[in-house]
C-alpha positions in Angstrom: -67.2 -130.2 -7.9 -64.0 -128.4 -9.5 -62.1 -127.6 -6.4 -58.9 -127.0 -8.4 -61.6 -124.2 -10.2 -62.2 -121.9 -6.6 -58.7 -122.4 -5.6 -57.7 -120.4 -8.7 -60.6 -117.9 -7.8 -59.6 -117.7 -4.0 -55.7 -117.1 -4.8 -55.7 -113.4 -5.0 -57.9 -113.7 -1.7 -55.1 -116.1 0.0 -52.5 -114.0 -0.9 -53.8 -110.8 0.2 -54.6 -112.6 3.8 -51.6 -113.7 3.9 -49.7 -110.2 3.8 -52.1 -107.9 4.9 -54.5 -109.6 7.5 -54.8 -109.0 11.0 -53.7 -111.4 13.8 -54.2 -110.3 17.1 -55.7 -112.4 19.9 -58.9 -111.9 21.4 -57.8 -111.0 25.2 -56.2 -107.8 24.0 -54.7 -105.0 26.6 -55.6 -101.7 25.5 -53.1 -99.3 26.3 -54.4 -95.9 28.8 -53.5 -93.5 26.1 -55.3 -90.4 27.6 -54.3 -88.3 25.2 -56.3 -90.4 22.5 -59.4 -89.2 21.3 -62.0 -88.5 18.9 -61.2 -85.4 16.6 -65.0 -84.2 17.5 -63.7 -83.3 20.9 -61.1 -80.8 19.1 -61.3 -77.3 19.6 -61.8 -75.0 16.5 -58.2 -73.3 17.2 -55.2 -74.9 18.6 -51.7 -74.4 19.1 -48.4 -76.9 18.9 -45.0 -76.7 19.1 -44.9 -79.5 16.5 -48.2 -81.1 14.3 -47.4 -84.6 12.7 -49.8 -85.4 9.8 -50.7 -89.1 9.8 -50.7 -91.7 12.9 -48.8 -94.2 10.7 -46.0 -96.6 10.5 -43.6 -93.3 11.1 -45.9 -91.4 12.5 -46.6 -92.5 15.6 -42.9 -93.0 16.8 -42.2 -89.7 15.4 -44.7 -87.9 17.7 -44.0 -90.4 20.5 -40.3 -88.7 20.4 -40.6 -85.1 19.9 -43.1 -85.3 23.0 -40.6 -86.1 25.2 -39.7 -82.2 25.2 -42.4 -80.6 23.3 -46.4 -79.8 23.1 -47.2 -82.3 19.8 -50.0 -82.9 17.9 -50.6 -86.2 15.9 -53.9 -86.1 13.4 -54.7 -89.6 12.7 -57.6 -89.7 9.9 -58.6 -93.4 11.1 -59.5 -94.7 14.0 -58.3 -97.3 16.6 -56.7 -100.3 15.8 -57.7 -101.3 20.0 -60.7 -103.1 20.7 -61.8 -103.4 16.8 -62.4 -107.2 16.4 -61.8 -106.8 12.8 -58.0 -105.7 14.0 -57.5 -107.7 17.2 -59.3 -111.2 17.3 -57.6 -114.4 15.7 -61.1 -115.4 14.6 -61.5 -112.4 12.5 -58.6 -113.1 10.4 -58.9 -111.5 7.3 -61.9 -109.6 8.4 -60.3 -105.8 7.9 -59.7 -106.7 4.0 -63.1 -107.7 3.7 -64.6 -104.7 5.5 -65.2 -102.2 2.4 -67.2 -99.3 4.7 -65.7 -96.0 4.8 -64.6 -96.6 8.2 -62.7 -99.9 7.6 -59.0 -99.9 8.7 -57.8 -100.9 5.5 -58.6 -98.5 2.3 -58.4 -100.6 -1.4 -57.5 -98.5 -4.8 -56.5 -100.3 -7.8 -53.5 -99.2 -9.5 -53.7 -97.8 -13.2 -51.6 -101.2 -13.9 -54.4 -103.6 -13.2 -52.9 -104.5 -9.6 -55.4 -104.2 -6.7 -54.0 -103.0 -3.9 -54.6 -101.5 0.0 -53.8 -98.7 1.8 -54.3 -98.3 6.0 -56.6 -95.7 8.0 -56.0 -96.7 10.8 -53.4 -95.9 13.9 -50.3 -97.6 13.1 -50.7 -98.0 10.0 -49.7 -100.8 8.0 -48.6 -102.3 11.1 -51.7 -103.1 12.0 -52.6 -105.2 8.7 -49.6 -106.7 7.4 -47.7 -109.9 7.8 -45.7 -108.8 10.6 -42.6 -109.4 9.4 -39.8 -107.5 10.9 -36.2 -107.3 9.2 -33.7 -104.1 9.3 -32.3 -102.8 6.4 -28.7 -103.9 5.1 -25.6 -101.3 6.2 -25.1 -100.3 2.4 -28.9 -99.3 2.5 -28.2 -97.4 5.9 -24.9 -95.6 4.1 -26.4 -94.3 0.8 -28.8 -93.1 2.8 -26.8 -90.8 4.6 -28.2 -92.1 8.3 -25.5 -92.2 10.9 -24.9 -95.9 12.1 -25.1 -95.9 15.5 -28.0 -93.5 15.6 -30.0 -96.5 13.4 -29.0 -99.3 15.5 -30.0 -97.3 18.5 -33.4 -96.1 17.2 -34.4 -100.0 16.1 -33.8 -101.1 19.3 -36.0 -98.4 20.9 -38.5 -100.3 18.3 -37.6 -103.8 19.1 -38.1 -103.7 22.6 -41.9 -102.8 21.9 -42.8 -104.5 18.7 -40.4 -107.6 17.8 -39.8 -111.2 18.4 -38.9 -114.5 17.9 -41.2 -116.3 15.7 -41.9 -120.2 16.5 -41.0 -121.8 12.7 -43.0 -124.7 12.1 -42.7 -127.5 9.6 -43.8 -125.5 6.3 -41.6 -122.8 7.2 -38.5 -125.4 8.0 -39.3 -126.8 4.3 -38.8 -123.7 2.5 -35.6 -122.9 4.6 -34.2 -126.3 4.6 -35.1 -126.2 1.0 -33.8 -122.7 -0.1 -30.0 -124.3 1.6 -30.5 -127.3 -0.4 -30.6 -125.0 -3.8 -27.8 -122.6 -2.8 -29.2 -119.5 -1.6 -27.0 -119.4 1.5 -25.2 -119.7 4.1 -27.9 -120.6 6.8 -27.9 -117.4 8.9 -30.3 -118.7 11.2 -32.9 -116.0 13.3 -31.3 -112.6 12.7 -33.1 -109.1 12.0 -30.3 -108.3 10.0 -30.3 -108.2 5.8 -28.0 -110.4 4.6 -27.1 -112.9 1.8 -28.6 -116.3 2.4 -31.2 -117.6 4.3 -32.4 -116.7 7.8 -35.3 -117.0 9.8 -36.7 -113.0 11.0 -38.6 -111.1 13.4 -41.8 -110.8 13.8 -44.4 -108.2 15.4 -46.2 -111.4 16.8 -45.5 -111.8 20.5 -45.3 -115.9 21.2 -49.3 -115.5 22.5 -50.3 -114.4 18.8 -50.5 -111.4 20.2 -50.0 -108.5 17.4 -47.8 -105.0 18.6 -48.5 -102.1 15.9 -46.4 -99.1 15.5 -49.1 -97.2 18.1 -47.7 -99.6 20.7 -44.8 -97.0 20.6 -46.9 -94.2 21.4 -46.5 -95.7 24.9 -43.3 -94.0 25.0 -44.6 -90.6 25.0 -45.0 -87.8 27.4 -48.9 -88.1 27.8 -49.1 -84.2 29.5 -46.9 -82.9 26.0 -49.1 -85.1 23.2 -52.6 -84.7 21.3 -53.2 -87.8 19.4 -57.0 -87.0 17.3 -58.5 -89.9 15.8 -60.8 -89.6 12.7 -59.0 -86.4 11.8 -58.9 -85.6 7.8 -56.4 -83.0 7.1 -57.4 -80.9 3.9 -54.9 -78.8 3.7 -51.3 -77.2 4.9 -51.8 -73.9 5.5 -48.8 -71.4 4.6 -47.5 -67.8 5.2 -45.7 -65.6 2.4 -44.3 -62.1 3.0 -43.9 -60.2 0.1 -41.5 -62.6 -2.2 -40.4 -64.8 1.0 -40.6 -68.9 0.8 -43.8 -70.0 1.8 -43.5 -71.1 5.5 -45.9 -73.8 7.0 -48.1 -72.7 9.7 -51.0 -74.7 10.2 -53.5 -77.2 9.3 -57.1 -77.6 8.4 -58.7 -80.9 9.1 -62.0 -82.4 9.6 -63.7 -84.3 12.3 -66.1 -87.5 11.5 -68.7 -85.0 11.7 -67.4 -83.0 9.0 -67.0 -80.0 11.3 -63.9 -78.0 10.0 -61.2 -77.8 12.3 -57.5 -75.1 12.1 -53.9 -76.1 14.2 -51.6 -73.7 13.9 -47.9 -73.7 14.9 -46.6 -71.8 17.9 -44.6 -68.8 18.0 -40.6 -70.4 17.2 -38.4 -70.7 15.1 -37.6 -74.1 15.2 -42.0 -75.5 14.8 -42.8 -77.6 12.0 -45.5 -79.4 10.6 -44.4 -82.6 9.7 -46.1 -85.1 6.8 -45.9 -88.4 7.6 -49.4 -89.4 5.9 -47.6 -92.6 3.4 -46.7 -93.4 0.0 -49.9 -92.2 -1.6 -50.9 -89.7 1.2 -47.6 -87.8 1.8 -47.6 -86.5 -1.9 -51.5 -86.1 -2.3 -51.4 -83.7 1.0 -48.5 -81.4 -0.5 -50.4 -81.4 -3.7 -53.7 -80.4 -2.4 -51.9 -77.7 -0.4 -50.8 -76.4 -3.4 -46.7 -78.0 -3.7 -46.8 -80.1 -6.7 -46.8 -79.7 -10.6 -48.1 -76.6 -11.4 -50.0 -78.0 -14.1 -51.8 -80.4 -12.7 -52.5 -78.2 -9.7 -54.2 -75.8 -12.3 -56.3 -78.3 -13.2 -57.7 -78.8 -9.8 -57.9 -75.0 -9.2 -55.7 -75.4 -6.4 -53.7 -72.4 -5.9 -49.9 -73.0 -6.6 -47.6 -72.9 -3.4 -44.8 -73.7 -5.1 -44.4 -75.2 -8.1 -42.7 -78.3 -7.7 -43.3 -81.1 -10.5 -41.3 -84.1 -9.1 -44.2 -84.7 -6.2 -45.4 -87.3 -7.6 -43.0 -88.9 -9.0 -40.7 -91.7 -8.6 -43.6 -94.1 -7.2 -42.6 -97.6 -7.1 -44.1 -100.9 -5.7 -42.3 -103.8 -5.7 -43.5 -106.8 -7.6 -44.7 -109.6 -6.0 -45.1 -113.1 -8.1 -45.9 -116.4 -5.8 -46.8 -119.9 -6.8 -49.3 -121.4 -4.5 -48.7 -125.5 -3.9 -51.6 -127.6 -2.6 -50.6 -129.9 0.3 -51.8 -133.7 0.7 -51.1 -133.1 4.2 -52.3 -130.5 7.0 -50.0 -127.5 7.2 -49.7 -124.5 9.9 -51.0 -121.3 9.7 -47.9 -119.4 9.5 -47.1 -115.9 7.8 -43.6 -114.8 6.5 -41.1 -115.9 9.3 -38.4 -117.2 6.4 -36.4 -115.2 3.9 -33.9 -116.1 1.1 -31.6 -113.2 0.3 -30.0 -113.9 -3.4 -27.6 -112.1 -4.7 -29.1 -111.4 -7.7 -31.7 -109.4 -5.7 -34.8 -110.8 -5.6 -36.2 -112.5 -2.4 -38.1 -115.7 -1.4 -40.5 -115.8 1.5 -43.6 -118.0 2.3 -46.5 -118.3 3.8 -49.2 -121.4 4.4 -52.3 -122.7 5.9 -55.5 -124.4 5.8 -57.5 -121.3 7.1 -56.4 -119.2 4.2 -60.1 -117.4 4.4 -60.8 -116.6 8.4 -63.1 -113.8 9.2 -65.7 -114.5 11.3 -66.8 -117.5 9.2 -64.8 -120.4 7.5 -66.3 -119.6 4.0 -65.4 -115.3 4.5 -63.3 -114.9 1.8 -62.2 -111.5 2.2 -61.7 -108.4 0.0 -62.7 -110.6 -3.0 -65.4 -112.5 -1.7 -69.2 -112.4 -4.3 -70.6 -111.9 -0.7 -69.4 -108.5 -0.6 -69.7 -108.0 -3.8 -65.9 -107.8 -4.4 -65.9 -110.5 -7.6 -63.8 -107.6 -9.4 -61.6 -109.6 -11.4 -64.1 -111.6 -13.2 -64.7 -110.3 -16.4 -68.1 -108.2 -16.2 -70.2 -110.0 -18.4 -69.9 -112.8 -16.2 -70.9 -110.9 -13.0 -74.2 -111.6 -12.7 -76.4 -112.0 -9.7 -77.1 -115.4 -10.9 -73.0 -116.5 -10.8 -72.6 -114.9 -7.6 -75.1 -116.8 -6.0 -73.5 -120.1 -7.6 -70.2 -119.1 -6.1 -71.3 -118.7 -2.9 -72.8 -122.0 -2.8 -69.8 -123.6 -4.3 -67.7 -122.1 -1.8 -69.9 -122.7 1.4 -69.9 -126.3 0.2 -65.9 -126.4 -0.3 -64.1 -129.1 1.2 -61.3 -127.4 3.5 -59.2 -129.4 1.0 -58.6 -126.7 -1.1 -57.7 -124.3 1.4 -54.5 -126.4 2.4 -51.3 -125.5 1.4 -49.6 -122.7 0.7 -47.2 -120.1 -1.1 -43.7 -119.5 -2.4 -43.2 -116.3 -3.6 -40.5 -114.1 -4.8 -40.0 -110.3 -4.4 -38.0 -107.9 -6.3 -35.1 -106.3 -4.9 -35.3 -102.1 -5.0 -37.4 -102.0 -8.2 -36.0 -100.3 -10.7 -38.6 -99.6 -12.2 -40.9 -96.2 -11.9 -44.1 -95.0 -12.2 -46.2 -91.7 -10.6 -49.1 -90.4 -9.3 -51.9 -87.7 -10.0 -55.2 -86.1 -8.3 -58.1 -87.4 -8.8 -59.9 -85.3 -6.9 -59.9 -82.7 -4.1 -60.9 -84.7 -1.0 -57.9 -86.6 0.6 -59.7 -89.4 1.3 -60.1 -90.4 -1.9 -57.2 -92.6 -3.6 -55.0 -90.6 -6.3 -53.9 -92.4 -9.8 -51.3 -93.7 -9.2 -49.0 -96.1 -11.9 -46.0 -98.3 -10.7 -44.9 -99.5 -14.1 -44.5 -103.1 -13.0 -41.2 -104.6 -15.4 -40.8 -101.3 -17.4 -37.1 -101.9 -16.7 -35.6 -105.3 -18.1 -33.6 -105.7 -15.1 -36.7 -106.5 -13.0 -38.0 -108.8 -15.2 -35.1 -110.7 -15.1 -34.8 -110.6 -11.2 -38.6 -112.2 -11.3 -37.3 -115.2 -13.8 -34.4 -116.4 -11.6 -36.6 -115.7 -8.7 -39.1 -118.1 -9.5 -36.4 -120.3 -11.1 -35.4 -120.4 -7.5 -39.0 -121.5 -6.6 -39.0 -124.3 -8.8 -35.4 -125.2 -7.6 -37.3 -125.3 -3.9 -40.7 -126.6 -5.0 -38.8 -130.1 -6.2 -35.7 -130.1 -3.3 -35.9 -133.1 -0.7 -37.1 -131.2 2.4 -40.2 -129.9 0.4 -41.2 -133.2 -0.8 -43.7 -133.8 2.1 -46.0 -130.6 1.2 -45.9 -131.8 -2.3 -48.2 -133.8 -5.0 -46.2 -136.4 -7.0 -48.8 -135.4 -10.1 -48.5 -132.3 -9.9 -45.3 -131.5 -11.2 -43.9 -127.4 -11.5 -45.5 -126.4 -15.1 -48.9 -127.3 -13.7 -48.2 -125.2 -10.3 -47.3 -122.3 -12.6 -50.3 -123.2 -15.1 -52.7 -123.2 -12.0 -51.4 -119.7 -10.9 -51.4 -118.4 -14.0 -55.0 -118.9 -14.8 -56.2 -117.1 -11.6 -57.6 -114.2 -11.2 -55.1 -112.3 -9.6 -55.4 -109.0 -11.2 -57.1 -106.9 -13.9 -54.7 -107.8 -16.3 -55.4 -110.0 -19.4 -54.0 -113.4 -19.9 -52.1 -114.6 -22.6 -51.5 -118.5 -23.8 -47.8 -118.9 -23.2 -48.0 -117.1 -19.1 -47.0 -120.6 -17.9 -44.3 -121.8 -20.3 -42.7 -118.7 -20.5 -41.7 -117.3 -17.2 -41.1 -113.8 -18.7 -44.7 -113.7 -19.5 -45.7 -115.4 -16.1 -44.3 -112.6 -13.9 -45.6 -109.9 -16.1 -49.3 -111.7 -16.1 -49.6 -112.7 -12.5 -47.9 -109.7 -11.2 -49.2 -108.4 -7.3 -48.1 -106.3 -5.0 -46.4 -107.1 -1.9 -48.0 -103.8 -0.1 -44.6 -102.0 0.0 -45.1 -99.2 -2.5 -42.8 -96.0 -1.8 -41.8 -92.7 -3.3 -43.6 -89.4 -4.1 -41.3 -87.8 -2.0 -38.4 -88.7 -2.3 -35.1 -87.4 -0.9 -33.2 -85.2 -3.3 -35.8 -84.0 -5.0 -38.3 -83.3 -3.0 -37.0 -83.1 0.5 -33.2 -82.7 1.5 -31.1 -85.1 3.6 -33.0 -83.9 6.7 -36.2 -84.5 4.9 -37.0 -80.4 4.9 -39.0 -80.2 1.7 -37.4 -78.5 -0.4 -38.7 -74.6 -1.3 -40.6 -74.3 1.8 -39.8 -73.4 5.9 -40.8 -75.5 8.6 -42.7 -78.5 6.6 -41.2 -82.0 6.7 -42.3 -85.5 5.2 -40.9 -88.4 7.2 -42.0 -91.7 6.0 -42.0 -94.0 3.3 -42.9 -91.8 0.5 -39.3 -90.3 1.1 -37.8 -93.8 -0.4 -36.2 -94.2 -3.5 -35.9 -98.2 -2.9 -37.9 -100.6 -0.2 -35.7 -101.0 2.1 -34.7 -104.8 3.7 -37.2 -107.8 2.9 -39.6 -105.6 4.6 -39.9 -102.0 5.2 -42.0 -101.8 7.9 -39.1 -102.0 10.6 -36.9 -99.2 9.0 -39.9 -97.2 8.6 -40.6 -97.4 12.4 -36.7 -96.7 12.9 -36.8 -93.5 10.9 -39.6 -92.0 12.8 -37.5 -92.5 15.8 -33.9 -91.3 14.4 -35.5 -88.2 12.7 -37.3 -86.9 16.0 -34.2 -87.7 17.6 -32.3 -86.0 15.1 -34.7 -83.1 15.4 -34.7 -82.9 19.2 -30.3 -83.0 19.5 -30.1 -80.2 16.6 -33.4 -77.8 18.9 -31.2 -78.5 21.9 -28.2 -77.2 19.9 -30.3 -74.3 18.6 -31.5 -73.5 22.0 -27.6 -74.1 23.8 -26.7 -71.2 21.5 -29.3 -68.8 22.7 -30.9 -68.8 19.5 -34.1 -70.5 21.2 -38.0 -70.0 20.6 -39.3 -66.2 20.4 
């Protein structure tokens, strides 16, 4: 049997397990959120002081914040991430990927590049299907940004203290560091949350019990007598008010329960209510379209009636390029996630991941979103899809020794990108997934961060302290020869992918799950994330980014749902000091 065969057809699956599976374990604590519950159990009219759209990454600490003075209502179109085994259990690692039913936590489109990619439904987010890794942003990220300093550090502690820790580094993880010292990218910053040069080892959203905390966890910070939180709640549409030639002012919302039943939440008499958007990178700018903010043009085409015709919602949609190089193992190696990070200068950083149970789920031989059980072989050219090779497949891979499971990744990720892309309807029900295009390497700059990334790779692959994990016949060319014959996207192949590295990273190009913009500040939204045009509608998330902030964007997205209700709640207090306060 051709092991060396399915570990090239089970890369993409490794990979995607690696940054986007769940890890929880099985003796979960469900928090008493009494104010959690199904949409179903919503009233046809109801009335908020503030309504956040999407229980997400930003989301939820958003809502958790402005409760603490004010009635809120956060519409959630997913369910639970508590008590789902597919979420919570260690044995069912991987298990949410593989779970393709319209009620699965994690929601799969395929870019208009070829890259397959995911998107959560579920409370918290991404937080609930990631990697955990947990990093802030770097202070010249923070400045250009125009947050104030000591309001960030503030607001990611309010985060840490729920969600972040320590992680135990094990003896993969101590190879790639020790090895990334050995090739230069230092100095050796050792455990930080910080983002800066070298290499250090980060946070994580793993407790030391393998216990996973989600960006819901922070909904335990709430008022529970001031907060709504609707699960299974679609919003269709923002609903808007216009007085003779006035700006459009948000006043309401029209969502759907599980059950389909249509449901409206309007905004309370005041001056200072707002809807607030905090539905993602592809859901913030898909909701403002469907309520009619977007191109006109495009609108048109949907027979949505225009709002306000803004045509840079939409634009400026990036995902940052992922490339990895996976290296067999002639010895056991630890489950571990990312928990190491080199920061190079010349932007573009390394992480890792390994382990022999790269597949999980609730059986050894589940091989997640692309197993042939579930009918995922996607990236096999069609012709060859036939019932007949799935079922040889399967076989082959129920019969695989664990062998080929052990091991693990390098990979590199690029630093902002650069490059570009945007996104369009597809159709009118938000629950479907927009086009969207990233543009992968359109700017030569990014391409050239990927080639002295994975130069950097190869410089770690053959250092001393990596030697252990590593075959002596198998030197780097046929690593990169292995990786680039795998299926690890809809693009096609060309001869040269693993002698020219320019070619590798445009060929075995993935995404790392960190796609932003659609939103973004300055042209869509102002400095205080006001979108721009409109009254009392705000997006808060990371469709707002022009860059991915840090190795990982999933702290700094968490922090800015905290700093902005903040933010909001000092400036209402100022408002109201002033006797300017609600009608």
């Amino acid at each position: 049997m051709d092991v060396w065969w399915l570990r090239l057809i089970l890369l993409p699956t490794t990979l995607a397990l690696f940054f986007l599976s769940p890890q929880h374990c099985s003796s979960q604590k469900v928090p008493n959120y009494t104010f959690m519950r199904s949409a179903t159990t919503a009233s046809n009219i109801s009335y908020y002081d503030y309504i956040v759209i999407g229980g997400g990454t930003a989301g939820c600490p958003l809502a958790a914040t402005l409760s603490q003075n004010y009635r809120v209502l956060l519409l959630e179109r997913g369910g639970s991430p508590y008590g789902n085994p597919n979420i919570t259990n260690l044995a069912a690692f991987g298990a949410a990927l593989s779970d393709t039913s319209p009620t699965s936590p994690a929601q799969r489109f395929i870019s208009e590049d070829g890259v397959i990619n995911s998107r959560a439904r579920v409370l918290g987010g991404g937080s609930c299907l990631n990697a955990g890794f947990y990093t802030r942003a770097g202070p010249n990220y923070i400045r250009e940004a125009g947050w104030d300093g000591r309001a960030v550090n503030e607001a990611y502690r309010w985060v840490e203290k729920k969600v972040a820790f320590e992680p135990k580094v094990q003896q993969w993880q101590s190879a790639v560091r020790d090895g990334l010292l050995e090739v230069g990218v230092v100095p050796n910053n050792g455990f930080t949350y910080d983002h800066i040069y070298g290499t250090k080892v980060g946070g994580t959203i793993f407790d030391q019990n393998g216990y996973r905390h989600t960006s819901a966890d922070l909904l335990q910070y709430a008022n529970p007598s001031r907060i709504t939180v609707l699960l299974h709640a679609s919003v269709h549409r923002i609903l808007f008010r216009t007085k003779g030639g006035s700006r459009p002012k948000a006043q309401g919302v029209v969502f759907r329960d599980a059950l389909g039943r249509k449901h409206r939440a309007y905004l309370r008499r005041g001056p200072r209510n707002e809807i607030i958007v905090s539905a993602g990178a592809l859901g913030s700018p898909q909701l403002l379209m469907l309520s009619g903010i977007g191109p006109e043009r495009q609108l048109r085409a949907h027979n949505i009636n225009v709002t306000l015709d803004q045509p840079l919602v939409g634009q400026g949609m990036s995902d940052n390029p992922m490339n990895a190089v996976f290296i067999p193992s002639p010895v056991p190696v630890e489950v571990s996630l990312i928990e190491v990070v080199g920061i190079t200068k010349f932007g573009t950083y390394i992480e890792a991941a390994s382990g022999e149970n790269f597949a999980g789920g609730t059986s050894p031989r589940d091989f997640g979103m692309f197993s042939p059980k579930i009918g995922q072989f996607s990236t096999v050219p069609p012709k060859q899809r036939s019932p007949e090779a799935l079922k040889k497949a399967i076989k082959m891979m129920d019969t695989l020794d664990h062998a080929a499971f052990r091991g693990g990744f390098i990979l590199e990720k690029i630093m902002g990108p650069i490059s570009t892309g945007h996104m369009e309807l597809r159709t009118l029900n938000p629950n479907d997934n927009p086009s969207v295009t990233f543009n992968y390497f359109k700017e030569p700059r990014d391409l050239q961060r990927c080639v002295q990334g994975l130069r950097t790779i190869e410089k770690v692959i053959d250092s001393k302290p990596f030697a252990p994990f590593r075959y002596v016949n198998m030197p780097v060319p046929v690593l990169l020869n292995m990786t680039a014959n795998s299926p690890v996207n809809l693009l096609p192949r060309h001869s040269n992918s693993s002698l020219s590295l320019e070619q590798f990273c445009r060929d075995t190009v993935m995404t790392i799950w960190h796609y932003h913009g659609g939103c973004q500040v300055g042209r869509v939204v102002d400095s205080d994330y006001k979108v721009l045009g409109v009254d009392a509608l705000r997006v808060i998330d990371g469709s707002t980014f022009n860059y991915s902030p840090g190795t990982n964007p999933q702290a700094t997205v968490m922090m800015l749902g905290r700093y902005m209700g903040v933010k909001i709640l000092k400036e209402r207090l100022a408002f109201d000091a002033d006797g300017m306060g609600r009608v």
